[in-house]
C-alpha positions in Angstrom: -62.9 -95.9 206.2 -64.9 -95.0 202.5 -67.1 -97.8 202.1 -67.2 -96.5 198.4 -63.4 -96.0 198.0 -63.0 -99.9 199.1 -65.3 -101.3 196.7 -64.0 -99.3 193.6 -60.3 -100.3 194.3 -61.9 -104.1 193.9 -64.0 -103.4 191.3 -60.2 -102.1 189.8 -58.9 -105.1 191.3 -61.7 -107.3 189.5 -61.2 -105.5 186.3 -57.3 -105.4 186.0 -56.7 -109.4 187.7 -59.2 -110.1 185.2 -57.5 -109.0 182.0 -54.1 -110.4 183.0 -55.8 -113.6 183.8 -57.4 -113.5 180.5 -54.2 -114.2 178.4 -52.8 -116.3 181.1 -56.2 -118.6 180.3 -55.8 -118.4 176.8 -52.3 -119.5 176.9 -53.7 -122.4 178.4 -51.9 -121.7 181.9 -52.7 -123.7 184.9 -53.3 -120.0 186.8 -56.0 -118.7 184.8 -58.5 -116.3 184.9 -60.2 -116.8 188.1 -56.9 -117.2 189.8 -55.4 -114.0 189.0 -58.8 -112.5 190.0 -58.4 -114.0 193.6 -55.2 -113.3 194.1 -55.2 -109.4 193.0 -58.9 -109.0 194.9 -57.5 -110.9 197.9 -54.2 -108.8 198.0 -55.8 -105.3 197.3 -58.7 -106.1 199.8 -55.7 -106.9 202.6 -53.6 -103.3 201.9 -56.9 -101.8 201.9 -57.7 -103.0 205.3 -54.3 -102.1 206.5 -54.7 -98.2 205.5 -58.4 -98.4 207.2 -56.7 -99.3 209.9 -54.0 -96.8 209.9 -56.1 -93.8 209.2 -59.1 -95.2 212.1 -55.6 -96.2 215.4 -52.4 -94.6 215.9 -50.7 -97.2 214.5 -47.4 -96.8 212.4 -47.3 -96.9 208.9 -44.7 -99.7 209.0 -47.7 -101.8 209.0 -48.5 -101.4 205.8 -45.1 -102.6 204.7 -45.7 -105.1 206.7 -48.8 -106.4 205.6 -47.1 -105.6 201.6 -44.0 -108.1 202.8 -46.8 -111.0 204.2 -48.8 -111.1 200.7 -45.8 -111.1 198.4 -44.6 -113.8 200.5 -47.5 -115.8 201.0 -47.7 -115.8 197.2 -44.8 -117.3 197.1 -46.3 -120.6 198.3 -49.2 -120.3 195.6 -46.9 -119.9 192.6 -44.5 -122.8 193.6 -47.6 -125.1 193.2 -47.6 -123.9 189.6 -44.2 -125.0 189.2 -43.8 -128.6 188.1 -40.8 -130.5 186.9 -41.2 -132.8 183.8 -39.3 -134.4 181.1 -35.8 -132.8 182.9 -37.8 -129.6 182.0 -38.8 -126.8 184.8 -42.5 -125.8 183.8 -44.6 -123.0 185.0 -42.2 -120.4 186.6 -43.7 -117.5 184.0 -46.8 -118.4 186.1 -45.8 -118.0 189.3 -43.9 -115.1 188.4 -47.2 -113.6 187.2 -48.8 -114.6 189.8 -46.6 -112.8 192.2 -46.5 -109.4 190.4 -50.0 -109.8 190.4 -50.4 -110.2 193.7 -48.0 -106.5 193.7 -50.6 -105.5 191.5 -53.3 -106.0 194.1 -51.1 -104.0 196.3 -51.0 -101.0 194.5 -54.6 -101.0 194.1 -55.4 -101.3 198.0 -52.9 -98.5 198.5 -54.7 -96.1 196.5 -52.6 -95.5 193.1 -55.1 -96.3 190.1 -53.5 -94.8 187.5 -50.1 -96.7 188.3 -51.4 -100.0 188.6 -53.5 -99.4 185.0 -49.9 -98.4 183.9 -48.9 -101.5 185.6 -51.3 -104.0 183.8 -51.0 -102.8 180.3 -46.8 -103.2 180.9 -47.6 -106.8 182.6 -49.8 -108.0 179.4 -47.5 -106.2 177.0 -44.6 -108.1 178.3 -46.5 -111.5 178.6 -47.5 -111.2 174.5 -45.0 -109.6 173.1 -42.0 -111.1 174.3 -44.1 -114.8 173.9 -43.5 -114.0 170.3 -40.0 -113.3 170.9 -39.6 -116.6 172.0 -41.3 -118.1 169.5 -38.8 -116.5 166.3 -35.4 -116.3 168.4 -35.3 -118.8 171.1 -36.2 -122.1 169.2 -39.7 -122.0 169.1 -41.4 -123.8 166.3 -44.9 -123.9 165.1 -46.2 -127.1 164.1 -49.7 -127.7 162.5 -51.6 -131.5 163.5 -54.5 -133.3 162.0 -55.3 -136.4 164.1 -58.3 -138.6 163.8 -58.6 -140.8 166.8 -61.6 -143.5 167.2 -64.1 -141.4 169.2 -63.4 -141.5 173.2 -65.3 -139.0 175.4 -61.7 -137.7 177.5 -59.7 -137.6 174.5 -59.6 -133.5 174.7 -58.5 -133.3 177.9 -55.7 -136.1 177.9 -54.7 -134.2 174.8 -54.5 -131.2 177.0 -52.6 -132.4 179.9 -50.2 -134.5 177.5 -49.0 -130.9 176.2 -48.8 -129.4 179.3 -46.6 -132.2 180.6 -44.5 -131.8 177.8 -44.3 -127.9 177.6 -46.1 -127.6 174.7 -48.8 -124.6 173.8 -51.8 -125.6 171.7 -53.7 -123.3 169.5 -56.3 -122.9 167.7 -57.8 -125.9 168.6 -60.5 -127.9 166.2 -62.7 -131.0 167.1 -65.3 -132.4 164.9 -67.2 -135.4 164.8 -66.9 -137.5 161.5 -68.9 -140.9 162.1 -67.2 -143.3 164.4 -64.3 -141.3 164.7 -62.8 -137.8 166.4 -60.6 -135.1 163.9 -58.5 -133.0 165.9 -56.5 -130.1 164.6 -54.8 -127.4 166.2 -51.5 -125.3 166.5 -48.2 -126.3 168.6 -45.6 -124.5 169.3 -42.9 -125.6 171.3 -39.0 -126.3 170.7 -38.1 -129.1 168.6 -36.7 -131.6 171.6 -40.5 -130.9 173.2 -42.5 -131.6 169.8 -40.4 -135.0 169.2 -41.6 -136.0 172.9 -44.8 -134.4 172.1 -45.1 -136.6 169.0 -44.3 -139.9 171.0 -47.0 -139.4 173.7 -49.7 -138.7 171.2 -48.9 -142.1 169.2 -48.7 -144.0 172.6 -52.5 -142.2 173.0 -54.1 -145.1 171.8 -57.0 -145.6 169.3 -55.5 -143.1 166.5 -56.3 -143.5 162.7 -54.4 -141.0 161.4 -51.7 -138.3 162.3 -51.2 -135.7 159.9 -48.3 -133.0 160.6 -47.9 -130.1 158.5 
C-alpha cells in the first residue's frame, strides 16, 4: 500500500468534502462544513483500506463492493438525524441526501478516480446553487427583508436562528448592531409564504421586541 497515494486521496477528500460543506454551512444547514469533511474523509479512508487490502491478500474484489454497500448504508443512519418534522413540514431531506452522495463522493476518491469525483463536486455544488434559485422564482419562494429591534438579550441570535430553522426558513445576510439598550437585527428570508406567516408569529411571540419592520 502507497503511503503517499493514501494521504493525497484525503487531502482530495479534505479539499472536495470541504467545498460542498462550504455552501451547505452558508445555507445555514444543520450538516455543515465539518460534517461533510468527516463523512467524505471517513468514507474515502475506508475504500482506501479496502483496495490495500486487496492488492496486499488474495481476497476478491467483491469486497470492495462490499465495503461501498456498508458506507452508503451506514450513512443512511447519519442523514435521517438531519431529518426533522415540524409545522406538518418534512425538513432536512436535501441534507441527508447531500450527505449520502457525499459520502459516494468519498468513495470515488478511495477508489482511485480524481478526476471524476472533481467532476463529481463541481456537478454536486452546481445543482445545490443553482437549482436553490430555481426554487426560489418558480416554486413559491419569496424573499422578505426584516428590521427588528429587540431590547438587548445575549441568546437572542441564536433563538433567532433555530426559530427559522424550525419553521423552514433561510436567513441571509444577516445584520446585528448594538444601538444603546437595545439589539437591530436585519437580514434576508426566504421561504414560502405559509412558512413566513408562521415565521412572523414566532418572532412576535419572541418577547422583548420594540419594533418589526418588513419590507
Amino acid at each position: 500500500m502507497n503511503i503517499l497515494e493514501i494521504i493525497l486521496k484525503l487531502i482530495l477528500a479534505i479539499a472536495l468534502g470541504g467545498l460542498i460543506g462550504l455552501e451547505r454551512e452558508a445555507s445555514q444547514k444543520p450538516a455543515g462544513f465539518r460534517t461533510n469533511i468527516m463523512v467524505c474523509l471517513g468514507s474515502a479512508m475506508m475504500m482506501s483500506m479496502a483496495a490495500g487490502l486487496i492488492k496486499g491478500s488474495s481476497a476478491s474484489p467483491d469486497s470492495l463492493i462490499r465495503m461501498a454497500a456498508g458506507v452508503v448504508t451506514g450513512i443512511g443512519f447519519l442523514g435521517a438525524g438531519t431529518i426533522i418534522h415540524a409545522q406538518g413540514a418534512v425538513i432536512g431531506l436535501t441534507t441527508a441526501s447531500t450527505l449520502w452522495v457525499v459520502a459516494g463522493l468519498g468513495l470515488i476518491i478511495g477508489a482511485g478516480y480524481y478526476l471524476p469525483a472533481i467532476i463529481f463536486t463541481a456537478i454536486i455544488i452546481a445543482t445545490l446553487v443553482a437549482f436553490r434559485r430555481v426554487e426560489e422564482v418558480y416554486l413559491r419562494k419569496h424573499i422578505y427583508r426584516y428590521h427588528l429591534r429587540f431590547r438587548e438579550q445575549p441568546d437572542l441570535l441564536s433563538r433567532l436562528r433555530k426559530l427559522s430553522f424550525h419553521h423552514g426558513i433561510r436567513l441571509e445576510h444577516l445584520n446585528l448592531k448594538k444601538e444603546g439598550s437595545s439589539m437591530v437585527i436585519s437580514f434576508t428570508a426566504v421561504g414560502s409564504e405559509d412558512k413566513e406567516q408562521e415565521f412572523n408569529e414566532a418572532v412576535l411571540d419572541l418577547g422583548e421586541l420594540e419594533e418589526f419592520r418588513l419590507d
